[in-house]
N, CA, C and O atoms as a GROMACS GRO file, in nm:
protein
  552
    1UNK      N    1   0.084  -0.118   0.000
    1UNK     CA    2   0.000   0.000   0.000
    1UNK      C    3   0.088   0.124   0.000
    1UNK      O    4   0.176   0.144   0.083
    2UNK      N    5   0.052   0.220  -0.117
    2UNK     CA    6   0.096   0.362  -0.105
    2UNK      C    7   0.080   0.461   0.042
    2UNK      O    8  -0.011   0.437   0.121
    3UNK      N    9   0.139   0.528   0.056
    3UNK     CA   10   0.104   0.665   0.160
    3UNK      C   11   0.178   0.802   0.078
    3UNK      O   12   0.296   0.816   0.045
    4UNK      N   13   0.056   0.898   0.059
    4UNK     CA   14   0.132   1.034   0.057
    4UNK      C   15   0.096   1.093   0.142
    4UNK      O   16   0.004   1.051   0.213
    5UNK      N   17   0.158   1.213   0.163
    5UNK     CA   18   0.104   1.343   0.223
    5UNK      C   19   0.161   1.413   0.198
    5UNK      O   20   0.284   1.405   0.201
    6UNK      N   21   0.060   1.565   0.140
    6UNK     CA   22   0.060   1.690   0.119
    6UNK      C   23   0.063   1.755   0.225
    6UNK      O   24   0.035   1.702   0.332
    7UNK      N   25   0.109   1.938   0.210
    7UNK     CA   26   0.014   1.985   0.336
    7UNK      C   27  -0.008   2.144   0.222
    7UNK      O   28   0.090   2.199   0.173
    8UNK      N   29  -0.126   2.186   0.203
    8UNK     CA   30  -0.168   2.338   0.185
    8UNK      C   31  -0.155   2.436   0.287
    8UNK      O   32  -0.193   2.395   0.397
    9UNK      N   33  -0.105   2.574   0.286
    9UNK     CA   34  -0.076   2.668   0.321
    9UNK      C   35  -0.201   2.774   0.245
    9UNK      O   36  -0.178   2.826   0.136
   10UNK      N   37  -0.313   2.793   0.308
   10UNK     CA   38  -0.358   2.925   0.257
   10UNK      C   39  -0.390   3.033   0.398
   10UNK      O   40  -0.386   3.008   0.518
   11UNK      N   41  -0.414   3.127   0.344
   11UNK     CA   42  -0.394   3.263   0.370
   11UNK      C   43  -0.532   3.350   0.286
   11UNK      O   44  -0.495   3.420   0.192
   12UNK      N   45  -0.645   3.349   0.307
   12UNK     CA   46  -0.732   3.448   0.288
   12UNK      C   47  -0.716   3.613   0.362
   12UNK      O   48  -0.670   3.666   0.463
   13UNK      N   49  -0.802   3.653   0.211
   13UNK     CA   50  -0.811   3.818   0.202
   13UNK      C   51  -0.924   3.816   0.311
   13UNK      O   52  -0.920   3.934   0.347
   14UNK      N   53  -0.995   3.774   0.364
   14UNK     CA   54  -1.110   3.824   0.453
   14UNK      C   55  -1.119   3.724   0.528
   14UNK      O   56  -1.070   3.612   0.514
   15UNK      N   57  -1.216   3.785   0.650
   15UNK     CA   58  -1.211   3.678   0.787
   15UNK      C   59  -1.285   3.534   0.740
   15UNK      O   60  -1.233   3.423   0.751
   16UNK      N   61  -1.448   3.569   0.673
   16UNK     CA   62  -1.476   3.471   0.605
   16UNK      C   63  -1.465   3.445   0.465
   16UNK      O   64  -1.507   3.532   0.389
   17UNK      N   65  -1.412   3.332   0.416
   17UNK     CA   66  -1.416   3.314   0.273
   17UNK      C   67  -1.385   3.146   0.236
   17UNK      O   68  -1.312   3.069   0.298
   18UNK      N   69  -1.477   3.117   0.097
   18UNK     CA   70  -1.445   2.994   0.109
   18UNK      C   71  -1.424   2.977  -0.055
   18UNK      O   72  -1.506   3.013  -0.140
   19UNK      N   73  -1.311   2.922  -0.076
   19UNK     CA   74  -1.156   2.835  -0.143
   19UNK      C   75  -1.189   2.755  -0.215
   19UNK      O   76  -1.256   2.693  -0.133
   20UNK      N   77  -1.203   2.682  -0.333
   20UNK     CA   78  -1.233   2.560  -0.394
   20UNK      C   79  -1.089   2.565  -0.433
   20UNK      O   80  -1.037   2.659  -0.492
   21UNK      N   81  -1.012   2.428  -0.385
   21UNK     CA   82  -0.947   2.314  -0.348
   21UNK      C   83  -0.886   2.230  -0.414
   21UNK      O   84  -0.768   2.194  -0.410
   22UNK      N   85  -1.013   2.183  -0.508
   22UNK     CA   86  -0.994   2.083  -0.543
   22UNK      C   87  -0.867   2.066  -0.659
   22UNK      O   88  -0.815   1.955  -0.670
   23UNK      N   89  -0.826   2.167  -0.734
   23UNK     CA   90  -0.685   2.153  -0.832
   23UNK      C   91  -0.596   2.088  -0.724
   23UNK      O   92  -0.555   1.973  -0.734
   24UNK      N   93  -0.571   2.168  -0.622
   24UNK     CA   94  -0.431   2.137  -0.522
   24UNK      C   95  -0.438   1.965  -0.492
   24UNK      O   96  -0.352   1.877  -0.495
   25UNK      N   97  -0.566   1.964  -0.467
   25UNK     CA   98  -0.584   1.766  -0.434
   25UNK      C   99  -0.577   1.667  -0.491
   25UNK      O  100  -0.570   1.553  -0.445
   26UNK      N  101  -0.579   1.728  -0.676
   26UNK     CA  102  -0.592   1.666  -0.770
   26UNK      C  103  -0.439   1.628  -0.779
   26UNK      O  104  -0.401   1.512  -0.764
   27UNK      N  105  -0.359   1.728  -0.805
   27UNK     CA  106  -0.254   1.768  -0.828
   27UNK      C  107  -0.180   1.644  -0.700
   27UNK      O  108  -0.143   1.537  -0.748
   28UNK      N  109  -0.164   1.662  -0.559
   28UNK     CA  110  -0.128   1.559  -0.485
   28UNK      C  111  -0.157   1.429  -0.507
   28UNK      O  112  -0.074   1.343  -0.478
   29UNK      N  113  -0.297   1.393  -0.571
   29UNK     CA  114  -0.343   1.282  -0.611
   29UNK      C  115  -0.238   1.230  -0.737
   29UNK      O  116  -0.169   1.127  -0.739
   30UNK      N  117  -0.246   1.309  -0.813
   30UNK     CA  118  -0.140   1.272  -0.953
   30UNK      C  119  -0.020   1.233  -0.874
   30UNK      O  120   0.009   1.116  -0.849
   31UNK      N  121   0.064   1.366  -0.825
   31UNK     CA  122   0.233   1.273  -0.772
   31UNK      C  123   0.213   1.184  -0.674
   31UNK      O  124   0.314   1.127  -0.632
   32UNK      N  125   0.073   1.149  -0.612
   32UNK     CA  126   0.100   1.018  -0.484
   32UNK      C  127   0.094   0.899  -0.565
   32UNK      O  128   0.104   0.791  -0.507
   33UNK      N  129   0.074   0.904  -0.726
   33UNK     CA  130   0.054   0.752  -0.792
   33UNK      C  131  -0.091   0.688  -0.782
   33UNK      O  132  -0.148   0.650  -0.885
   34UNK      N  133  -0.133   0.681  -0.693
   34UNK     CA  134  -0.239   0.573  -0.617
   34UNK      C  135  -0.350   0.589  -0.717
   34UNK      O  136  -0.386   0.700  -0.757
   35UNK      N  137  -0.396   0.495  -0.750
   35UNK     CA  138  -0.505   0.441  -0.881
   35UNK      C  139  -0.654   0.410  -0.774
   35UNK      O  140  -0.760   0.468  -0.798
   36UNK      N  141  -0.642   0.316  -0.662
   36UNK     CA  142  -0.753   0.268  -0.617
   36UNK      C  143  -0.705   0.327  -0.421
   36UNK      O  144  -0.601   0.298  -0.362
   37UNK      N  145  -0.821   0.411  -0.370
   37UNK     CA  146  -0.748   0.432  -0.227
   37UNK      C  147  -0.864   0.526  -0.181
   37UNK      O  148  -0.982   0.507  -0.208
   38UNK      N  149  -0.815   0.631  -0.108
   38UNK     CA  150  -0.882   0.667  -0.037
   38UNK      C  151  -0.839   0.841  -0.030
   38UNK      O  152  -0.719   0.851  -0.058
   39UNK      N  153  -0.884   0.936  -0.010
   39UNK     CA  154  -0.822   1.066   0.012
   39UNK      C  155  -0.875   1.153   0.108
   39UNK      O  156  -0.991   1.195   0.108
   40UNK      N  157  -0.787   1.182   0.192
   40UNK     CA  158  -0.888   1.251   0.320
   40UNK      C  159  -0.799   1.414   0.324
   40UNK      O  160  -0.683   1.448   0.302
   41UNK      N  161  -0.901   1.470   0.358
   41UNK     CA  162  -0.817   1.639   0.292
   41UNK      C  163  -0.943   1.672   0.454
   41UNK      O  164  -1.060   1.641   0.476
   42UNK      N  165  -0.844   1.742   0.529
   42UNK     CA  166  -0.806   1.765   0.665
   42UNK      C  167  -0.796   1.957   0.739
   42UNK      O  168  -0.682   2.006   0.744
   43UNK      N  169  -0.876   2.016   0.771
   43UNK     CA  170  -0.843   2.123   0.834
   43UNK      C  171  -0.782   2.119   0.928
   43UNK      O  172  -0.819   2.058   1.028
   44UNK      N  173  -0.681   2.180   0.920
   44UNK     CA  174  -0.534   2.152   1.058
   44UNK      C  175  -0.548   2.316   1.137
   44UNK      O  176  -0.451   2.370   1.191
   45UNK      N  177  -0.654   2.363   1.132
   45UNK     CA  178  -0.680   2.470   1.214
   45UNK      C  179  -0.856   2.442   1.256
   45UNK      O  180  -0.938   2.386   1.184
   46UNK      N  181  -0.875   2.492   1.369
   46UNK     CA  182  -0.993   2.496   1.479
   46UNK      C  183  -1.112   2.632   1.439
   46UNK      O  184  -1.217   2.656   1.499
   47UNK      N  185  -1.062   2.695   1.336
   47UNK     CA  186  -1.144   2.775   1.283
   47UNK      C  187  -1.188   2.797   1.129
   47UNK      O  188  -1.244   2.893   1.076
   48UNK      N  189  -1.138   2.666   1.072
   48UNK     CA  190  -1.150   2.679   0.935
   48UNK      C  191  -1.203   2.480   0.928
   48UNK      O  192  -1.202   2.392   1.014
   49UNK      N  193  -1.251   2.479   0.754
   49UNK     CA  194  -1.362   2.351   0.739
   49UNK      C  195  -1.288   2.324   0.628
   49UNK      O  196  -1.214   2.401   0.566
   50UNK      N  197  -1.314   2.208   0.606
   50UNK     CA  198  -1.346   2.133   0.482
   50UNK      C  199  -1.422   2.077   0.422
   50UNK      O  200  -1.396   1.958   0.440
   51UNK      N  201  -1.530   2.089   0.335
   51UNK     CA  202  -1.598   2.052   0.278
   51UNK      C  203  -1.644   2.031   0.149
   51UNK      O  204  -1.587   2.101   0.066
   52UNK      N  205  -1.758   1.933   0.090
   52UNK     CA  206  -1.747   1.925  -0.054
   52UNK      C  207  -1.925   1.934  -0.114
   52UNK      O  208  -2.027   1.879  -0.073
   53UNK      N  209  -1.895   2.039  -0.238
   53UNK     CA  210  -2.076   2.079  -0.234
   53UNK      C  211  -2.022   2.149  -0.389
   53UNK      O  212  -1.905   2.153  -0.429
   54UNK      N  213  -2.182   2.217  -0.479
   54UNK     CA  214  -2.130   2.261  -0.566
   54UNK      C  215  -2.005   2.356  -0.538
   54UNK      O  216  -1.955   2.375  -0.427
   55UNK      N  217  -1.954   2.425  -0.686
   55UNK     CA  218  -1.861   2.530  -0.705
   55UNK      C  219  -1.951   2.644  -0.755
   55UNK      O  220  -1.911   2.710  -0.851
   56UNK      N  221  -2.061   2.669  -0.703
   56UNK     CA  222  -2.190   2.781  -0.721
   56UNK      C  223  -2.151   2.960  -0.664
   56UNK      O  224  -2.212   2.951  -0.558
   57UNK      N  225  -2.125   3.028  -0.663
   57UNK     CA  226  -2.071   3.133  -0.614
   57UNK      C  227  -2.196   3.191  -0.523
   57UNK      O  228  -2.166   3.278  -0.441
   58UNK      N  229  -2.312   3.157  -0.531
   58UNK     CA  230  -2.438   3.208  -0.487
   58UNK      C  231  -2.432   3.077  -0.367
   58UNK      O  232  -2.422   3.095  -0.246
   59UNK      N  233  -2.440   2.973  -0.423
   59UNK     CA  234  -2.410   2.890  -0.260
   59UNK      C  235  -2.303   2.930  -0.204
   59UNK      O  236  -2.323   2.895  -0.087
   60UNK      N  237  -2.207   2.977  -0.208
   60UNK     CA  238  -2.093   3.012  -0.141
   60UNK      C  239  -2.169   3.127  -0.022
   60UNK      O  240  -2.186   3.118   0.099
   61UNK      N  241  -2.201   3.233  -0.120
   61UNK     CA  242  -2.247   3.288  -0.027
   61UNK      C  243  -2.359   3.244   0.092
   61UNK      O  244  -2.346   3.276   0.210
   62UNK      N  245  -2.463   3.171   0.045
   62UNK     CA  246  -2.536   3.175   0.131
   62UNK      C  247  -2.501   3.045   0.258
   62UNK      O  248  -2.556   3.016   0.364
   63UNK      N  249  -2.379   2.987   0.182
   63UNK     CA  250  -2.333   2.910   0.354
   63UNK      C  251  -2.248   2.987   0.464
   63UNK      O  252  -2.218   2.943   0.575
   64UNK      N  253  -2.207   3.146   0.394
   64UNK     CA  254  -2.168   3.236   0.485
   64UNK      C  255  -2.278   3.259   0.549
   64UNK      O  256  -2.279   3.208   0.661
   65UNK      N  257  -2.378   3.322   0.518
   65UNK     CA  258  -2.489   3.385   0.547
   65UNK      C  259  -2.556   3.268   0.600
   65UNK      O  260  -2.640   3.303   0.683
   66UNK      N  261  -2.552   3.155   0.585
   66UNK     CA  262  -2.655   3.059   0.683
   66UNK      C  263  -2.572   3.077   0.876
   66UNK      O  264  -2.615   3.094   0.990
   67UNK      N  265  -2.439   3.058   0.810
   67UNK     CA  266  -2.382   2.972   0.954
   67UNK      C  267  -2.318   3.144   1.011
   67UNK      O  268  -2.233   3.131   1.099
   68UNK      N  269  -2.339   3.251   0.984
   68UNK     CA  270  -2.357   3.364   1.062
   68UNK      C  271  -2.510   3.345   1.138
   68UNK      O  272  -2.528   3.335   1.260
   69UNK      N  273  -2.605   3.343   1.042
   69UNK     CA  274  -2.731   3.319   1.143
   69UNK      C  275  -2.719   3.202   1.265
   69UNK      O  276  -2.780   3.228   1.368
   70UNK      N  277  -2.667   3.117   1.260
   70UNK     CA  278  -2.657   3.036   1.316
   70UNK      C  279  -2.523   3.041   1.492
   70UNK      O  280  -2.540   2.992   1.604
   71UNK      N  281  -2.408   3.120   1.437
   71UNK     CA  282  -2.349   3.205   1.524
   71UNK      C  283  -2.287   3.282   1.456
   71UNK      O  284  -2.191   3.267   1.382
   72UNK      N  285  -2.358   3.386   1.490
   72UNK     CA  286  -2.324   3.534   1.446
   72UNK      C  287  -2.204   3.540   1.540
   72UNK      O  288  -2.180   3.473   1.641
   73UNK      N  289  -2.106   3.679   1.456
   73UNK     CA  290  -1.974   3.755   1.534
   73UNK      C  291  -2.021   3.760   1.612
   73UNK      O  292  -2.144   3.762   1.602
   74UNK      N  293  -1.971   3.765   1.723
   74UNK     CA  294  -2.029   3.901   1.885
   74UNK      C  295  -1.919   3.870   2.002
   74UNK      O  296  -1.905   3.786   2.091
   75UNK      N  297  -1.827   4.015   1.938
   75UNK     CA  298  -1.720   3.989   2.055
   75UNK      C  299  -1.773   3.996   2.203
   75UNK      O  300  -1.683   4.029   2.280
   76UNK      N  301  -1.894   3.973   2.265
   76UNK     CA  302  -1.874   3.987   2.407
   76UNK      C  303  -2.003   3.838   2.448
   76UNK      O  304  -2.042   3.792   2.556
   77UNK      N  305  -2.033   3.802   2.306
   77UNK     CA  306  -2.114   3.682   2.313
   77UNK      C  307  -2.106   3.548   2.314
   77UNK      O  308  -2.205   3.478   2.293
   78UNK      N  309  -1.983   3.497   2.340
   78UNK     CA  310  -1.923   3.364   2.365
   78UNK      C  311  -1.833   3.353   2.494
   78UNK      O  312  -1.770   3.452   2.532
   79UNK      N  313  -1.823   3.191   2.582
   79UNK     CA  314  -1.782   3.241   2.695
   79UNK      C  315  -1.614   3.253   2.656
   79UNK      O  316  -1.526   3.289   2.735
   80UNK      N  317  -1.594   3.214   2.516
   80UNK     CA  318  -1.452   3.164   2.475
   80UNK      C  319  -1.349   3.309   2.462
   80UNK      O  320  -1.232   3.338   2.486
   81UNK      N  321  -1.479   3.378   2.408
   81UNK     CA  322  -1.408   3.553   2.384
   81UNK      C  323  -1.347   3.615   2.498
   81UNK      O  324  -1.249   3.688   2.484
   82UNK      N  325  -1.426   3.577   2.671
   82UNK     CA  326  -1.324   3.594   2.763
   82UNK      C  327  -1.225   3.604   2.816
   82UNK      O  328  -1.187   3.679   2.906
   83UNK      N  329  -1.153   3.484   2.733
   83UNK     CA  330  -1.015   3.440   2.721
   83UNK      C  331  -0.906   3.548   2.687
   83UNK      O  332  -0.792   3.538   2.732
   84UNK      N  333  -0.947   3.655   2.603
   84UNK     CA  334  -0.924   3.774   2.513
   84UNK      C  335  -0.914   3.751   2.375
   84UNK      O  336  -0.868   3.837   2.300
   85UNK      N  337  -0.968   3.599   2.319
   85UNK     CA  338  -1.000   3.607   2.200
   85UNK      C  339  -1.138   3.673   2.106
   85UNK      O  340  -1.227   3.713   2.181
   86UNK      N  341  -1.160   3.686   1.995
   86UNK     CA  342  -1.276   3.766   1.926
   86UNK      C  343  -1.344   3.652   1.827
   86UNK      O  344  -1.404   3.687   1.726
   87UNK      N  345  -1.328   3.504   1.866
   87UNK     CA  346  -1.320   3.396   1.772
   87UNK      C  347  -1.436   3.288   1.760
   87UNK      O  348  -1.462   3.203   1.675
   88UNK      N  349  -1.499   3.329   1.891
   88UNK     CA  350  -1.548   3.185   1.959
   88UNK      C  351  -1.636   3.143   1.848
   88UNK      O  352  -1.660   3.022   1.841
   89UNK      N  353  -1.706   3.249   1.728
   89UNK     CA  354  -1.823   3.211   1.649
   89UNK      C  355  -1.737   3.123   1.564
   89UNK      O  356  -1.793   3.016   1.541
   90UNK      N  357  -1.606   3.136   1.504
   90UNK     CA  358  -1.577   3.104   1.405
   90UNK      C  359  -1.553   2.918   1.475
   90UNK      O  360  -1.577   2.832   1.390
   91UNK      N  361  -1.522   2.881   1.575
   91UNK     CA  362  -1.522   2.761   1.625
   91UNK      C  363  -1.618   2.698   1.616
   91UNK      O  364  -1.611   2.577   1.592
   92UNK      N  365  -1.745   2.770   1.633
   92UNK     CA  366  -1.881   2.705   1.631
   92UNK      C  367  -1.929   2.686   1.485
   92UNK      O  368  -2.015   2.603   1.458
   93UNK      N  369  -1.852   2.792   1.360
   93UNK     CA  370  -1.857   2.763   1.208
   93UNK      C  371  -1.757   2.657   1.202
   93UNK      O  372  -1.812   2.561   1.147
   94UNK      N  373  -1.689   2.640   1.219
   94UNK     CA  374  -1.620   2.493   1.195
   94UNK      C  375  -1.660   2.379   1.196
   94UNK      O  376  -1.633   2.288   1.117
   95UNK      N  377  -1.766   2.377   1.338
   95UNK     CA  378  -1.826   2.244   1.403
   95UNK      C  379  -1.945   2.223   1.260
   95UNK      O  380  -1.974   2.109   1.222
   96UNK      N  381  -1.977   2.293   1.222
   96UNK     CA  382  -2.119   2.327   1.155
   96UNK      C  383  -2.070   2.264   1.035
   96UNK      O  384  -2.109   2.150   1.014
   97UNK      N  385  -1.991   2.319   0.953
   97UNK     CA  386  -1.935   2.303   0.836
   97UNK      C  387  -1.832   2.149   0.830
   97UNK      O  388  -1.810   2.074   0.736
   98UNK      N  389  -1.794   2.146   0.940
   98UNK     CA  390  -1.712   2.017   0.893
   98UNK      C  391  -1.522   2.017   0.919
   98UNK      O  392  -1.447   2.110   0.889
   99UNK      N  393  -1.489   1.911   0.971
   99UNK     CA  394  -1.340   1.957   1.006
   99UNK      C  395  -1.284   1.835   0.872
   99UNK      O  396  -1.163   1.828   0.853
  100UNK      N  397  -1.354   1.769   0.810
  100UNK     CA  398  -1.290   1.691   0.704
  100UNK      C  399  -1.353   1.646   0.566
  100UNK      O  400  -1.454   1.710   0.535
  101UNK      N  401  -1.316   1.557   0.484
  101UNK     CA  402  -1.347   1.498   0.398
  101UNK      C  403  -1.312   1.389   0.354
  101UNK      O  404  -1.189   1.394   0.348
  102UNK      N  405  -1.371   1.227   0.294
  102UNK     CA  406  -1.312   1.135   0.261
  102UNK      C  407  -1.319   1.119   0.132
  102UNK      O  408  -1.434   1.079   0.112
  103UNK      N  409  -1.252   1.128   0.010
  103UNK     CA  410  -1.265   1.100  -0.106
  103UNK      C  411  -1.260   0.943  -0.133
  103UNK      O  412  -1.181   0.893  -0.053
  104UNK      N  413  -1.321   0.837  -0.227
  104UNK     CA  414  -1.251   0.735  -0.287
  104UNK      C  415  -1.185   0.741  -0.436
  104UNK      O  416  -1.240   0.774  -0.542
  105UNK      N  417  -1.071   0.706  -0.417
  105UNK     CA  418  -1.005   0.685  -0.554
  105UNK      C  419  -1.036   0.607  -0.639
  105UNK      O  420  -1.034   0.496  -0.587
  106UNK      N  421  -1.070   0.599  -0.763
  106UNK     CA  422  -1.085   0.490  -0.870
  106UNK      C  423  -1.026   0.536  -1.015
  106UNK      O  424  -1.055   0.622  -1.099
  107UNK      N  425  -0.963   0.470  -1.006
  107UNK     CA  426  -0.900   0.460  -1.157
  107UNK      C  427  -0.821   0.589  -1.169
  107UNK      O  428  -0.819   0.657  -1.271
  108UNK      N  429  -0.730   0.630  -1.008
  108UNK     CA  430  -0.653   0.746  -1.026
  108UNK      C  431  -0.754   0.843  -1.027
  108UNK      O  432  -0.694   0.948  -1.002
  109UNK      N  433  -0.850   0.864  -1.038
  109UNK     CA  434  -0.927   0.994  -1.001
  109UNK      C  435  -0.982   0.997  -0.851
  109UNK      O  436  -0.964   0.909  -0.766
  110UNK      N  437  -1.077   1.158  -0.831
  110UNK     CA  438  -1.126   1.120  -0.695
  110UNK      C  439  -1.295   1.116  -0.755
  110UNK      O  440  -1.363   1.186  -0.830
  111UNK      N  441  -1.310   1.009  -0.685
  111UNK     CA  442  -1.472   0.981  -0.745
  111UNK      C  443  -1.580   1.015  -0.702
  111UNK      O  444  -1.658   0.948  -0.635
  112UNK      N  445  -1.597   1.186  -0.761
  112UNK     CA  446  -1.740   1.234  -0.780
  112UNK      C  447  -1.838   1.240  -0.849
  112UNK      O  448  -1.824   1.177  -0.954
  113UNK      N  449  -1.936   1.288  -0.838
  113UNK     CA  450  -2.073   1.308  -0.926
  113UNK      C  451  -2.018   1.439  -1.000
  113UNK      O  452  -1.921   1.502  -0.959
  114UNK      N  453  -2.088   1.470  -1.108
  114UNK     CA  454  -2.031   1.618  -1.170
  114UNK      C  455  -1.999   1.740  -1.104
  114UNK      O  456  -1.908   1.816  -1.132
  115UNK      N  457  -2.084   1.751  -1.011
  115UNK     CA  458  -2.091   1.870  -0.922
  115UNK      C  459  -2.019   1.918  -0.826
  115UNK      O  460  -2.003   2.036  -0.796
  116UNK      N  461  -1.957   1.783  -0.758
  116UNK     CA  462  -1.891   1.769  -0.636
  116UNK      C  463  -1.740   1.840  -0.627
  116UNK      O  464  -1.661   1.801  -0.713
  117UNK      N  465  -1.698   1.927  -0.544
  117UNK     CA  466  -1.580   1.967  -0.560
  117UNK      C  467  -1.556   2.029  -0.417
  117UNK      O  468  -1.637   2.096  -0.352
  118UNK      N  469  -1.402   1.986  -0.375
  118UNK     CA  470  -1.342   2.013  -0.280
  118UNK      C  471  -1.335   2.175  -0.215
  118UNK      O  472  -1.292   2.261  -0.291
  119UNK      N  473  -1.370   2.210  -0.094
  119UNK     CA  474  -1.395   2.363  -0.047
  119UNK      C  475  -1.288   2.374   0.075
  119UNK      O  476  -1.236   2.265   0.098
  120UNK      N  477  -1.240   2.487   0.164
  120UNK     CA  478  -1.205   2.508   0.222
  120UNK      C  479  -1.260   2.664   0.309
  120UNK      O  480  -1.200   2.772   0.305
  121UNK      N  481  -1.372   2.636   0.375
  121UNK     CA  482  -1.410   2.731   0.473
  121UNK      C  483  -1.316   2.785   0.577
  121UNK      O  484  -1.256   2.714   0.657
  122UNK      N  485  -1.307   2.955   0.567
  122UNK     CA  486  -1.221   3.028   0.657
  122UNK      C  487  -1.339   3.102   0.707
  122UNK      O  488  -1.424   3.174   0.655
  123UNK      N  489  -1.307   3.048   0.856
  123UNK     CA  490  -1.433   3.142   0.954
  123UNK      C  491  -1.327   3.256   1.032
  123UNK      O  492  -1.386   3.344   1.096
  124UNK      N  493  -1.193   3.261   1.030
  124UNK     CA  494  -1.132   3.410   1.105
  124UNK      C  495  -0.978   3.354   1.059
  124UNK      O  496  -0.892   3.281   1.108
  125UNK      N  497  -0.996   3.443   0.918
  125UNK     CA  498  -0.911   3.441   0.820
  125UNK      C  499  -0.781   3.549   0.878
  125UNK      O  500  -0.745   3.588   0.989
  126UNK      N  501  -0.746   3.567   0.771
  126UNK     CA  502  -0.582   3.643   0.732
  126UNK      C  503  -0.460   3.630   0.840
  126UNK      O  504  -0.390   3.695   0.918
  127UNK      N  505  -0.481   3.524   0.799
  127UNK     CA  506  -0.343   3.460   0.880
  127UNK      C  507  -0.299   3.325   0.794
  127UNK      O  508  -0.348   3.291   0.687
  128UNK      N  509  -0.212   3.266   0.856
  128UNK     CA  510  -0.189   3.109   0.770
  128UNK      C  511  -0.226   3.004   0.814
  128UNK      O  512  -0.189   2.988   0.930
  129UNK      N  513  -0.296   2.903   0.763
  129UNK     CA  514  -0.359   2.784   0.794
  129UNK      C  515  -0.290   2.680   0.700
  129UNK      O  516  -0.243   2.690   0.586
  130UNK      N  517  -0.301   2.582   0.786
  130UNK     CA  518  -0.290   2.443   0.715
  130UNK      C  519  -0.399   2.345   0.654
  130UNK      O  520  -0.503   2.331   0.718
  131UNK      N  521  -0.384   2.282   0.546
  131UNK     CA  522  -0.479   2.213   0.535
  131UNK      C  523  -0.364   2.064   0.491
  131UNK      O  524  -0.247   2.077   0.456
  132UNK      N  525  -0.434   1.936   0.504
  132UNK     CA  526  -0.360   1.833   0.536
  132UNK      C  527  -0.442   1.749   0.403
  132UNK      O  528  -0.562   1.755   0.375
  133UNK      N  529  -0.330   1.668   0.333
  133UNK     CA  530  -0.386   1.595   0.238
  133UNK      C  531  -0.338   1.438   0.258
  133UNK      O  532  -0.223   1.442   0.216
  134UNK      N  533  -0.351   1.365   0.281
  134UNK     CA  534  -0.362   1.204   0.295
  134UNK      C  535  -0.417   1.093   0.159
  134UNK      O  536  -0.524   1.057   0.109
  135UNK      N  537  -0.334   1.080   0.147
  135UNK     CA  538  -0.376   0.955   0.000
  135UNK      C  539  -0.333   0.812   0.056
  135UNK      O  540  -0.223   0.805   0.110
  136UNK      N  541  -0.388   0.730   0.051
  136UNK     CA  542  -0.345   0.583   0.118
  136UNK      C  543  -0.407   0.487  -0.005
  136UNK      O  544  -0.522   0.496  -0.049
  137UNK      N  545  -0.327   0.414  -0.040
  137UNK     CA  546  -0.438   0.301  -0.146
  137UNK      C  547  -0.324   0.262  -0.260
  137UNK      O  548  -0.240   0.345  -0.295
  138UNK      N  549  -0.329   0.147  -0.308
  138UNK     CA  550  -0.252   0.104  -0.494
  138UNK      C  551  -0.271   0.202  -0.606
  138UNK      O  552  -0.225   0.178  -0.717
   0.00000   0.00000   0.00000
């Protein structure tokens, strides 16, 4: 059995924003070799997601706009902001959205439906994050 691992470095222009992915995974997928396996693509930060849904620019937005309704900013409204952080919502967008993804490999590709494509949700951006890529399989 193969093993790769990648790791992504992004850095968003705004606190929230969300990334389609999927070239960078493809791209790891090609140099890991692996034809039949598995691919798990990993948020290595506590305030950012991974997830997989259309590449719609109008859904983009409105999964900002859902999971603000859901926890809105409010620096004095989490018990976490105490701490002297301004973050606690973006922890609770993480939980919401997802801290991973499992792809299956077949025939060297990652096997989706047409639509499906790799995302990377930033809930308290401009800084550097990791994202983690894992390929295991022949």
């Amino acid at each position: 059995m193969k093993s790769y691992t990648e790791y992504l470095t992004l850095r968003t222009d705004e606190r929230y924003q969300i990334v389609n992915i999927t070239p960078q995974v493809q791209q790891a997928l090609q140099k890991s070799g692996v034809k039949e396996g598995l691919c798990l693509v990993n948020s290595m930060h506590i305030t950012s997601s991974v997830f997989i849904n259309d590449n719609e620019r109008g859904l983009h937005k409105d999964f900002i706009l859902w999971v603000e309704k859901l926890a809105p900013y409010d620096i004095n409204g989490y018990q976490h902001n105490l701490t002297g952080e301004d973050n606690g919502d973006a922890h609770l967008k993480r939980t919401i959205m997802g801290r991973e993804v499992v792809i299956a490999i077949t025939q060297g590709q990652l096997d989706f439906d047409p639509w499906e494509e790799i995302f990377y949700g930033e809930f308290d951006g401009q800084r550097n994050k990791r994202v983690l890529i894992k390929i295991i399989g022949e």
